[in-house]
N, C-alpha and C positions, 0 to 999 in steps of 0.2 A: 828725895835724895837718891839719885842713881849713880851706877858709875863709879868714878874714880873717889868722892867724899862716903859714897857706901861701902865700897873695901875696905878704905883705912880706918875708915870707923868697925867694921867688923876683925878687921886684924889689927885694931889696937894694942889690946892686949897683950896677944903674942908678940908684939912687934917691941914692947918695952921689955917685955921680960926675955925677948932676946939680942936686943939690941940697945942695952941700959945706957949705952954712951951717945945716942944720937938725941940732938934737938931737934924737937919735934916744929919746930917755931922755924928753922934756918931752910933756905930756899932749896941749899943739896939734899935735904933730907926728904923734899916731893919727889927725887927720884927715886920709886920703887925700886924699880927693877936693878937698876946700880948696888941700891943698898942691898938686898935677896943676893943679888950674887958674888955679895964685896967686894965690889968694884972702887978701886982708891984713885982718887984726884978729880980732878975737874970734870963730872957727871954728863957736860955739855960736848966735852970731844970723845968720849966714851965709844965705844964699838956698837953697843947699843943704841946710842942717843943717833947716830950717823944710819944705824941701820931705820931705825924709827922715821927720820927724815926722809930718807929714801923711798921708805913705804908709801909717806905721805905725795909725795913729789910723785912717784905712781902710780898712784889714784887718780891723782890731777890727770894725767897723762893717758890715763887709760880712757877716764870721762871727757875729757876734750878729743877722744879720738871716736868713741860714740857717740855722742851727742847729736850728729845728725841724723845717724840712723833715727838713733830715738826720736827726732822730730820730726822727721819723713814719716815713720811709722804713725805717730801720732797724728800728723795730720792726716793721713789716707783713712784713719780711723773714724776720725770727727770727719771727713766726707763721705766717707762710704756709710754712716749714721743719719746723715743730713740730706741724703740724695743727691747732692750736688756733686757733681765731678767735672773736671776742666779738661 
């Protein structure tokens, strides 16, 4: 168990005894971070939820712009190991 089910199991507790009104069962209540900062409505257009996305989107963005470096690199590696060069 790593991650995101090993925090909220370690901040269970606190998390009931300071937030006795949330169900733990409803899908708004997996936003952490909404709920830490009480954040009210709809958790999915949230400032955070958009910024989170963002982050996501780049990574993407950043690894599709390396990617071939890293592959150029890797192969020069595997021939410069192998003897063979073209």
């Amino acid at each position: 168990m790593y991650g995101f089910p090993l925090t909220i199991y370690l901040l269970s507790g606190w998390l009931a005894r300071t937030y006795p009104g949330i169900d733990p069962f409803s899908h708004d209540a997996g936003h952490l971070w909404s709920t830490l900062f009480g954040v009210h409505g709809d958790p999915h257009w949230s400032v955070l939820h958009m910024l989170s996305i963002a982050a996501i989107f780049g990574g993407f963005i950043l690894l599709s712009a390396v990617w071939k470096v890293l592959y150029d690199a890797q192969s020069r590696h595997a021939l410069a190991t192998t003897g063979v060069y073209e």
